[in-house]
ROLUMKOL-550794 format. One record per residue (C-alpha): residue number from 1; x, y, z. Coordinates in nm, 2 decimals. Each point is the difference from the previous one (the first is absolute). Example, Ala and Ser with C-alpha at 12.3 -4.5 7.8 and 13.67 -1.06 7.14 Angstrom:
REM residues 2
+------+--------+--------+--------+
! baba !      u !      v !      w !
+------+--------+--------+--------+
!    1 !   1.23 !  -0.45 !   0.78 !
!    2 !   0.14 !   0.34 !  -0.07 !
+------+--------+--------+--------+
//
This chain:
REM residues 341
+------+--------+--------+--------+
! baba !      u !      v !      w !
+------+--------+--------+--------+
!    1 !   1.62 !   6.40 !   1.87 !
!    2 !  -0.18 !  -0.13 !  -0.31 !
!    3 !   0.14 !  -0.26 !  -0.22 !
!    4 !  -0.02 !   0.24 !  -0.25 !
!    5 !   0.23 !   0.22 !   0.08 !
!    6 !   0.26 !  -0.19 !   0.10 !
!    7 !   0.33 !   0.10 !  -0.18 !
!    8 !   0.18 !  -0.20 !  -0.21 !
!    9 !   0.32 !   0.11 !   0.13 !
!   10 !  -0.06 !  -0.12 !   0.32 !
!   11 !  -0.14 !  -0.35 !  -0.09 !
!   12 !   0.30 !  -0.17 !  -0.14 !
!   13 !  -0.11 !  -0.13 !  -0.37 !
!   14 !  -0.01 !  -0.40 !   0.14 !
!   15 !  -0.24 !   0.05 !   0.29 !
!   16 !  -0.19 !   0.26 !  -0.18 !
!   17 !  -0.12 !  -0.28 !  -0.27 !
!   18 !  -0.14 !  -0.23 !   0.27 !
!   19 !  -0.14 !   0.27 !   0.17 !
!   20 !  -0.19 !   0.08 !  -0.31 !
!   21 !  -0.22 !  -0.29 !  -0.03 !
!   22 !  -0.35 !   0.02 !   0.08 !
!   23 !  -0.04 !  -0.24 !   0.30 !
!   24 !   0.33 !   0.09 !   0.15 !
!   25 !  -0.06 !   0.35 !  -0.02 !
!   26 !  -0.33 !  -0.07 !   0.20 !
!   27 !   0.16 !  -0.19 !   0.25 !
!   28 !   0.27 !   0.29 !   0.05 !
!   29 !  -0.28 !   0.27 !   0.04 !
!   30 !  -0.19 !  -0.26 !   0.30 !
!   31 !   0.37 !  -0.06 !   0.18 !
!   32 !   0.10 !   0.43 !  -0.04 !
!   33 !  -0.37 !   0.08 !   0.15 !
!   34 !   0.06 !  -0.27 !   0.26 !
!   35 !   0.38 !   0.08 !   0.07 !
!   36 !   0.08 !   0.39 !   0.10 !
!   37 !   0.32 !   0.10 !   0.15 !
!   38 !   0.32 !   0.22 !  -0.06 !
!   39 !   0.25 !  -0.18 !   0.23 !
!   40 !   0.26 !  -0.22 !  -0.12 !
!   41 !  -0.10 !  -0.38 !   0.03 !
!   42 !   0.10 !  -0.37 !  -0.02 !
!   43 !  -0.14 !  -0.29 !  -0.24 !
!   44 !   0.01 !  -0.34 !   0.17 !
!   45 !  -0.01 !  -0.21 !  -0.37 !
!   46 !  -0.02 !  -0.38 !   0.03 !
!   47 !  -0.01 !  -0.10 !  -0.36 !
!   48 !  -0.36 !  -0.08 !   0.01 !
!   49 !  -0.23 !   0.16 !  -0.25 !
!   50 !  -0.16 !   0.27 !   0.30 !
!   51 !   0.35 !   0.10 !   0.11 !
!   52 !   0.14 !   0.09 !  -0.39 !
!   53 !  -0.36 !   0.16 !  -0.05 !
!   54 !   0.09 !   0.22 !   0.33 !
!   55 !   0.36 !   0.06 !  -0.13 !
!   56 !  -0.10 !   0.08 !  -0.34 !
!   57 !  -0.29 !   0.27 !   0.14 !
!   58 !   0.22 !   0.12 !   0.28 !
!   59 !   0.28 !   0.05 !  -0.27 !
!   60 !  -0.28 !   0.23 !  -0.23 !
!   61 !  -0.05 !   0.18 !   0.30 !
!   62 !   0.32 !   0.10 !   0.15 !
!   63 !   0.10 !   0.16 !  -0.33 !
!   64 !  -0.30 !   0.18 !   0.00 !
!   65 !  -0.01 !   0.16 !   0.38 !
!   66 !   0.39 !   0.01 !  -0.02 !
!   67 !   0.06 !  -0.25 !   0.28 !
!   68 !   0.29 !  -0.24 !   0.01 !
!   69 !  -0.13 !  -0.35 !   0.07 !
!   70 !   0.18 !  -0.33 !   0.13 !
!   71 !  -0.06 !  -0.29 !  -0.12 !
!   72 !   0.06 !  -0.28 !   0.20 !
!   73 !   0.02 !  -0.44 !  -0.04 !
!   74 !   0.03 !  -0.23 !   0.35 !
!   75 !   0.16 !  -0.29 !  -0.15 !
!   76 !  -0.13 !  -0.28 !   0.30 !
!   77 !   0.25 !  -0.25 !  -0.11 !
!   78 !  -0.25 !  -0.28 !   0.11 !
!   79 !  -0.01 !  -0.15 !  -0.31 !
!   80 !   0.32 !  -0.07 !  -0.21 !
!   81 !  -0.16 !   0.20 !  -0.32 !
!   82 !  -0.06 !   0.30 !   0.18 !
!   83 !   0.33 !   0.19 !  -0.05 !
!   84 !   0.00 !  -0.05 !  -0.35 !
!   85 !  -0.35 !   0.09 !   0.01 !
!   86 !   0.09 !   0.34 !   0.18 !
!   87 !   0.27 !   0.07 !  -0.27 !
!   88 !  -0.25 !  -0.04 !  -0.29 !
!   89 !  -0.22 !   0.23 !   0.16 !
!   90 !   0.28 !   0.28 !   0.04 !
!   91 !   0.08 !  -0.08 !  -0.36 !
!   92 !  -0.41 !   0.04 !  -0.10 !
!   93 !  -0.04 !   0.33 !   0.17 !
!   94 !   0.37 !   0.13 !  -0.15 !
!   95 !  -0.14 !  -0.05 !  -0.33 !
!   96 !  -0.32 !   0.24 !   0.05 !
!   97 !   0.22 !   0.30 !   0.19 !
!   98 !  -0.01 !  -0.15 !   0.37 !
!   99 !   0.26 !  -0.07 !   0.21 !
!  100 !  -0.07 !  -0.28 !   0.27 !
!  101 !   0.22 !  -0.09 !   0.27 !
!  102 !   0.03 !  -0.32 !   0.15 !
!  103 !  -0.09 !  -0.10 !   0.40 !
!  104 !   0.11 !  -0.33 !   0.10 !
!  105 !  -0.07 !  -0.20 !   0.29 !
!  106 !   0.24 !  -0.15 !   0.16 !
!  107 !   0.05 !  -0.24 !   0.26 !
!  108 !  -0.23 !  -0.28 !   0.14 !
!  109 !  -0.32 !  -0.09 !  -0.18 !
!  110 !  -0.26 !  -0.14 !   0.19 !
!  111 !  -0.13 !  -0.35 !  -0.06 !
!  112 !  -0.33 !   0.07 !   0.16 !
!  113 !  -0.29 !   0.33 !  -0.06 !
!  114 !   0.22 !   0.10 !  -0.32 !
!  115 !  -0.24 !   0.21 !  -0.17 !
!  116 !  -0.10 !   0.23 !   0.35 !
!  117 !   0.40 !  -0.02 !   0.09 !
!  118 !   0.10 !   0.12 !  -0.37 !
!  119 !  -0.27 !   0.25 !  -0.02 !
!  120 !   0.16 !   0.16 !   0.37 !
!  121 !   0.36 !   0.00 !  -0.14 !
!  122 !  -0.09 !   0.16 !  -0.32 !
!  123 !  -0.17 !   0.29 !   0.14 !
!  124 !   0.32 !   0.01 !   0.22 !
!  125 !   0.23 !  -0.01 !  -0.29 !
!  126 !  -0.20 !   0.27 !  -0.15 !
!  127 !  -0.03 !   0.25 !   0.36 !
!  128 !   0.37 !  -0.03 !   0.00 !
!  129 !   0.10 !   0.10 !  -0.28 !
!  130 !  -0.24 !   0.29 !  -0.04 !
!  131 !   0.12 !   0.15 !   0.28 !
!  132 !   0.31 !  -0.01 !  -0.07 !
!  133 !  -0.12 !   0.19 !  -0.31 !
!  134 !  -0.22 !   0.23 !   0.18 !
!  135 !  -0.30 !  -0.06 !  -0.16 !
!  136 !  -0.37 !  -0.10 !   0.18 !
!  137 !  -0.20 !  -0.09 !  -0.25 !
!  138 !   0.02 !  -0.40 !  -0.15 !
!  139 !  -0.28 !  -0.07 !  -0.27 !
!  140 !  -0.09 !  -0.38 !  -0.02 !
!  141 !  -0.19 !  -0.17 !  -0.28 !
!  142 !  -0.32 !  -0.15 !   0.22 !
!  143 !  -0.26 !   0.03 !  -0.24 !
!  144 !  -0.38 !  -0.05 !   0.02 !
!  145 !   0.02 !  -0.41 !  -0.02 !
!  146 !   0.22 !   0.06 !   0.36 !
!  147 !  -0.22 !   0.21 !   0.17 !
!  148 !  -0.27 !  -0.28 !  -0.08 !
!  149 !   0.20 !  -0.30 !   0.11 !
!  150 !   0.11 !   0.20 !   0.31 !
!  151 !  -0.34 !   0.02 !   0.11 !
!  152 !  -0.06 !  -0.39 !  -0.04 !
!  153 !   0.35 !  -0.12 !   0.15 !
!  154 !  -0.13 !   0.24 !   0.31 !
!  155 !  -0.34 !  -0.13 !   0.05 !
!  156 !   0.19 !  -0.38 !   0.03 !
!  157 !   0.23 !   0.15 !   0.26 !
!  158 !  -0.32 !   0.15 !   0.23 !
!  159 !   0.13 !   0.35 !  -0.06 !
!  160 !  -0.27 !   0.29 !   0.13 !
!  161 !  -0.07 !   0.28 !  -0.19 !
!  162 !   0.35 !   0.20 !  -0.05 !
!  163 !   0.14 !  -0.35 !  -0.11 !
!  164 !  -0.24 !  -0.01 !  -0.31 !
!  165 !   0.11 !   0.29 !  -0.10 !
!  166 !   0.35 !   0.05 !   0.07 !
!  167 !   0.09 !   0.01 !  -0.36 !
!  168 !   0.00 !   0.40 !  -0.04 !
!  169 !   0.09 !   0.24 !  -0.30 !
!  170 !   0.27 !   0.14 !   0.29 !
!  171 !   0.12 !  -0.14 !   0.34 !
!  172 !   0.32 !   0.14 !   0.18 !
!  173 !   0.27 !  -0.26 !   0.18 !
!  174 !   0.31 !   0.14 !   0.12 !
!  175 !  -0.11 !   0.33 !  -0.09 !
!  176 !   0.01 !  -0.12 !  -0.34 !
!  177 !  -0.34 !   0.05 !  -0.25 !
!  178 !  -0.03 !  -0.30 !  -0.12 !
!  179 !  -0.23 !   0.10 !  -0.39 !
!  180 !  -0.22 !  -0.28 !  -0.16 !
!  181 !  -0.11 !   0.26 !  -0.31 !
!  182 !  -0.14 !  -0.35 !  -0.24 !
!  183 !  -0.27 !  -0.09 !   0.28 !
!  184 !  -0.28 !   0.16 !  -0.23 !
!  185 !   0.18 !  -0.23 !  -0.28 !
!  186 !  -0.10 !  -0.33 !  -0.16 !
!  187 !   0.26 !  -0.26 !   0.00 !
!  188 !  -0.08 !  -0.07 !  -0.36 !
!  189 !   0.07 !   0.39 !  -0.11 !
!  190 !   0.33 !  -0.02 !   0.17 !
!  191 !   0.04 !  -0.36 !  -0.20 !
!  192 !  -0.01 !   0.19 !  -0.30 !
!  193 !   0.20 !   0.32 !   0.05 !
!  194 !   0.30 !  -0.24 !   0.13 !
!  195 !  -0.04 !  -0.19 !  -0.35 !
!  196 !  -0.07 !   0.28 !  -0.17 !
!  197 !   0.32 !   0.21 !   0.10 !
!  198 !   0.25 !  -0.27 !   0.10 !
!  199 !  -0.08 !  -0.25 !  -0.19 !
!  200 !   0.04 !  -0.23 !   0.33 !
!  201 !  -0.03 !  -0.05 !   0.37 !
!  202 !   0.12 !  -0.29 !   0.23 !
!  203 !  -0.23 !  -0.22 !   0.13 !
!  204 !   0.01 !  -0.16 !   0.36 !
!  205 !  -0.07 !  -0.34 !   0.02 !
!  206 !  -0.10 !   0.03 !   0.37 !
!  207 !  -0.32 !   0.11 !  -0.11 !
!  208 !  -0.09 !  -0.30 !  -0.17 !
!  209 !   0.11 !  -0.21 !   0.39 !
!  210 !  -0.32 !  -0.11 !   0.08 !
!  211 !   0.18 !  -0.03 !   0.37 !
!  212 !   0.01 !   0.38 !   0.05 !
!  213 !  -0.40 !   0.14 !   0.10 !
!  214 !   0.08 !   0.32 !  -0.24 !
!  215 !  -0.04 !  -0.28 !  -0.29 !
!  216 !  -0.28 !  -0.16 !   0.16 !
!  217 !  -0.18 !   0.31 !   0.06 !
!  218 !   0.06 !   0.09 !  -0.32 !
!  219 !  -0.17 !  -0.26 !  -0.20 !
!  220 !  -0.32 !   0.04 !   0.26 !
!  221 !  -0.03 !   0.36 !  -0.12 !
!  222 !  -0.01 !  -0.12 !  -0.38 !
!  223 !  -0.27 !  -0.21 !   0.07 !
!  224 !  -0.18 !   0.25 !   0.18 !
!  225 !   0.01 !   0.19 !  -0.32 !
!  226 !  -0.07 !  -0.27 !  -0.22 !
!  227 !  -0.35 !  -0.01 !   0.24 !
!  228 !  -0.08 !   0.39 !   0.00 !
!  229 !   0.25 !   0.20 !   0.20 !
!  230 !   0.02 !   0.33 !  -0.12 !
!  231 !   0.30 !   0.21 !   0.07 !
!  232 !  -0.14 !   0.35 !   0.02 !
!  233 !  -0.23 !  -0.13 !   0.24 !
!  234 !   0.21 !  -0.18 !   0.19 !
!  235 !   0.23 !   0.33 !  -0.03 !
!  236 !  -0.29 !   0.22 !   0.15 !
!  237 !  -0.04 !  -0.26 !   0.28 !
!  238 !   0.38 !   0.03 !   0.08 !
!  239 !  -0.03 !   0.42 !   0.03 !
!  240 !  -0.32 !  -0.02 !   0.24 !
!  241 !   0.18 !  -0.27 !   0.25 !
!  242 !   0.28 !   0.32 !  -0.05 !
!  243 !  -0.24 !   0.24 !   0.07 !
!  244 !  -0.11 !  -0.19 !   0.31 !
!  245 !   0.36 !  -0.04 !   0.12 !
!  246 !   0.08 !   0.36 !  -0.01 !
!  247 !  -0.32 !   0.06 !   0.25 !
!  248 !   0.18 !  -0.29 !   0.25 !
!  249 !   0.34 !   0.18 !  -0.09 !
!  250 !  -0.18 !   0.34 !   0.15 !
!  251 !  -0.08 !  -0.15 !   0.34 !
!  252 !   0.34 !  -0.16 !   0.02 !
!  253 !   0.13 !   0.34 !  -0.04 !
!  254 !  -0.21 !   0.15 !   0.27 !
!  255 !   0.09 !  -0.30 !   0.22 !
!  256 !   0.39 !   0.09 !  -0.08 !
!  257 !  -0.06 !   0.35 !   0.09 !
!  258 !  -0.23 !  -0.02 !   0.32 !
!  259 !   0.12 !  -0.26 !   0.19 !
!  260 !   0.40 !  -0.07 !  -0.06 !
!  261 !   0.26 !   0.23 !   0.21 !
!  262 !   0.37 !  -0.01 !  -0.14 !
!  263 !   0.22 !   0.03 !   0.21 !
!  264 !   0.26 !   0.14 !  -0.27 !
!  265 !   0.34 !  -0.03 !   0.22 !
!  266 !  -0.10 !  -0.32 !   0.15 !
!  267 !  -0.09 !  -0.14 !  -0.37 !
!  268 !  -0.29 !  -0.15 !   0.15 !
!  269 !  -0.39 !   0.04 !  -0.07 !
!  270 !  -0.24 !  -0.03 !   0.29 !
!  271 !  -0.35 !  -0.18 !  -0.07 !
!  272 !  -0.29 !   0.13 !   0.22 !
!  273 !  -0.31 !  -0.19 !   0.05 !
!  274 !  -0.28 !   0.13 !  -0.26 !
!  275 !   0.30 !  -0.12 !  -0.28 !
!  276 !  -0.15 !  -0.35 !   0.08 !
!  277 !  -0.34 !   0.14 !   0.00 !
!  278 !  -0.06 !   0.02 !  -0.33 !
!  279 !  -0.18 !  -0.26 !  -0.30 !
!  280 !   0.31 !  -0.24 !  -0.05 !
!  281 !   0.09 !   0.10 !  -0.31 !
!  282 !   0.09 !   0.29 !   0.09 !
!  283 !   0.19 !  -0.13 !   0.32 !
!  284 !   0.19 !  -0.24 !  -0.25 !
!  285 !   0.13 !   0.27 !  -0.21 !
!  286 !   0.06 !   0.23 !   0.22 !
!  287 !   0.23 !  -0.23 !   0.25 !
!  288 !   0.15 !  -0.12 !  -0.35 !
!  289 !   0.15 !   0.34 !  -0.10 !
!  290 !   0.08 !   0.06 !   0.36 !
!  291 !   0.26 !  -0.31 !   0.01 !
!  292 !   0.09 !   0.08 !  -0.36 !
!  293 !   0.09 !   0.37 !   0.10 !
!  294 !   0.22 !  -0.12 !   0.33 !
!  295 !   0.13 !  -0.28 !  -0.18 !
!  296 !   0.11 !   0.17 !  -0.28 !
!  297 !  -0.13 !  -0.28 !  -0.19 !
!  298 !  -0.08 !   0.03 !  -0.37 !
!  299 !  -0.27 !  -0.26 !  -0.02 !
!  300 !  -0.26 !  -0.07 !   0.29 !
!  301 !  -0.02 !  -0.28 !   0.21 !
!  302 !  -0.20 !  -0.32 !  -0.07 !
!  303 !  -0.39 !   0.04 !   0.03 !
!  304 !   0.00 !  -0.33 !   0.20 !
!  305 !   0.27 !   0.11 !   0.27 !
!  306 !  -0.19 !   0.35 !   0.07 !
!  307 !  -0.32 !  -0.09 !   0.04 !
!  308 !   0.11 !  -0.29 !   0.26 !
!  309 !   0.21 !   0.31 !   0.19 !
!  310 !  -0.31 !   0.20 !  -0.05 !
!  311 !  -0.22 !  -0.24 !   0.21 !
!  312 !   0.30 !  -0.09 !   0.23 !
!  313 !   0.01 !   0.44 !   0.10 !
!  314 !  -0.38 !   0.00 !   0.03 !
!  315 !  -0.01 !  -0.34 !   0.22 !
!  316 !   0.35 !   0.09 !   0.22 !
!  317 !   0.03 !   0.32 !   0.27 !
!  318 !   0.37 !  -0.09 !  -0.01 !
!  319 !   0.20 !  -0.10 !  -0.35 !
!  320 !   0.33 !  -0.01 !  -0.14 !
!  321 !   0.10 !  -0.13 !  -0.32 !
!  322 !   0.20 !   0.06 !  -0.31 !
!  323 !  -0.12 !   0.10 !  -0.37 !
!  324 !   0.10 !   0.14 !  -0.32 !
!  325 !   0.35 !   0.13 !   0.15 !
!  326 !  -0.22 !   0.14 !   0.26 !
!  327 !  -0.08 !  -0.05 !   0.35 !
!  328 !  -0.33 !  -0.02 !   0.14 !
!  329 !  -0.11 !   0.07 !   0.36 !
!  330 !  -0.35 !   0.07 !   0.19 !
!  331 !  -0.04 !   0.10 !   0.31 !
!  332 !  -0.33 !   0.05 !   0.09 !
!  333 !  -0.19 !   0.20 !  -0.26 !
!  334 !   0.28 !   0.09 !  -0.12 !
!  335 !   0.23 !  -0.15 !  -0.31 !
!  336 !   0.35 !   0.11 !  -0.11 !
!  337 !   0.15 !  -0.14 !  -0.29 !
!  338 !   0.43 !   0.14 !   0.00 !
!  339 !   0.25 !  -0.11 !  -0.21 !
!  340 !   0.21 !  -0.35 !   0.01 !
!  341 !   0.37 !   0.02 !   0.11 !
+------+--------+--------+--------+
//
């Protein structure tokens, strides 16, 4: 639907003024041509200037497609300001029609890997409580500047090629779509609509801790553009590594397909031996969504513990260990990977 003819009795009189300016308007039109669905959804809103961007475009956009939105705050509780923090948020969002609720996490914090251990128990906090509301769909704020820093923070972990690119406009965990609608969008843009509208955001101090590699990273990236990086091309270079994973993707499919039995009442999948006969890419991933599947775990194992399994099958006749929930057995040529009791 145009801008144009969007009806003034649907826009309520306080969003439709911000929505009227130029830039904002423009950045609407990018996130409605980038964003497409009539099902009911969830907003995960930190308080940063991406997440109140996302809330304020989601909120245009349910009231135009009719859909009822959530909108949703984790309050971590790992620093002594965050509570209050949460409750200002709730209170920023009431004041431009949109009604927050507030997630908090309680129980033991970790003194060690807080920022990996956070991030898990947020998307928890969020799964949970969209199920209990029935809905499947969870937009997050990750924005163009992510998708960037993703790539970096990969290539210093040795990730192959699904790891450099594992920041995707959609990606399903616990049958739930998780939606990243801003990846087309500039940080900066999103900067300015949170100003613009809200007059505020919260700003994390974590991300000025030069002891977390998301900081770090960070800073090498704006130096990189101070010394020529160009984001559309470095965008274009992202989409053809894409391109190149959904041709690996196909042949892990086929591998799937031709050379796994399941044993449905035994909840079991049996392995034969041209599954290991293939480039190891497609071995890894392939034996990745197997345990993953049998496990019924939500995120695969370690690359560093599969490919060691991996070479321990091919070099073994006879094997038995444990994984992912899952055990694993060869016999032979033969591999079995069952359930964990």
């Amino acid at each position: 639907m145009n801008l144009k003819n969007l009806s003034a009795n649907k826009i309520p009189k306080l969003l439709k003024e911000k929505l009227n300016n130029k830039k904002v308007k423009q950045i609407y039109s990018k996130f409605e041509k980038s964003f497409k669905t009539n099902e009911n959804f969830a907003v995960a809103v930190s308080g940063g200037p991406d997440s109140l961007a996302l809330a304020f475009l989601a909120k245009i956009y349910s009231i135009k497609n009719n859909i009822n939105p959530r909108f949703l705050i984790v309050d971590h509780k790992l620093r002594k300001e965050s509570s209050a923090e949460a409750k200002y948020v709730k209170k920023l969002l009431k004041k431009y029609l949109i009604s927050a609720e507030i997630l908090p996490w309680k129980g033991k914090k970790p003194s060690q890997n807080i920022q990996a251990i956070a991030r898990n128990k947020r998307y928890e906090l969020l799964f949970e409580r969209c199920k209990k509301l029935k809905i499947n769909n969870i937009l997050l704020g990750h924005h163009q500047n992510d998708l960037f820093e993703n790539f970096f923070i990969r290539i210093l972990r040795g990730s192959g090629l699904k790891g450099l690119i594992s920041l995707d406009k959609s990606s399903k965990v616990r049958n739930i779509n998780l939606l990243r609608p801003l990846l087309d969008q500039d940080k900066s843009n999103l900067e300015f609509l949170s100003k613009y509208v809200f007059n505020s955001y919260v700003k994390d101090p974590s991300n000025k801790e030069e002891k977390y590699q998301r900081t770090k990273v960070r800073k090498f990236i704006e130096i990189l553009k101070k010394n020529g990086l160009d984001n559309k091309k470095f965008s274009q270079t992202i989409k053809n590594l894409k391109d190149s994973d959904n041709v690996v993707n196909y042949y892990v499919n086929q591998n799937l397909m031709n050379n796994i039995f399941f044993q449905v009442k035994k909840n079991r999948l049996i392995l034969n031996k041209e599954f290991f006969l293939q480039p190891h890419e497609v071995i890894f991933r392939s034996f990745s969504d197997s345990i993953k599947l049998i496990g019924r775990k939500y995120y695969p194992v370690r690359g560093k513990k599969l490919d060691k399994i991996i070479i321990d099958l091919r070099n073994n006749e006879y094997l038995r260990l444990t994984l992912g929930g899952c055990i694993i057995e060869k016999v032979k040529e033969t591999v079995i990977i069952s359930r964990e009791h």
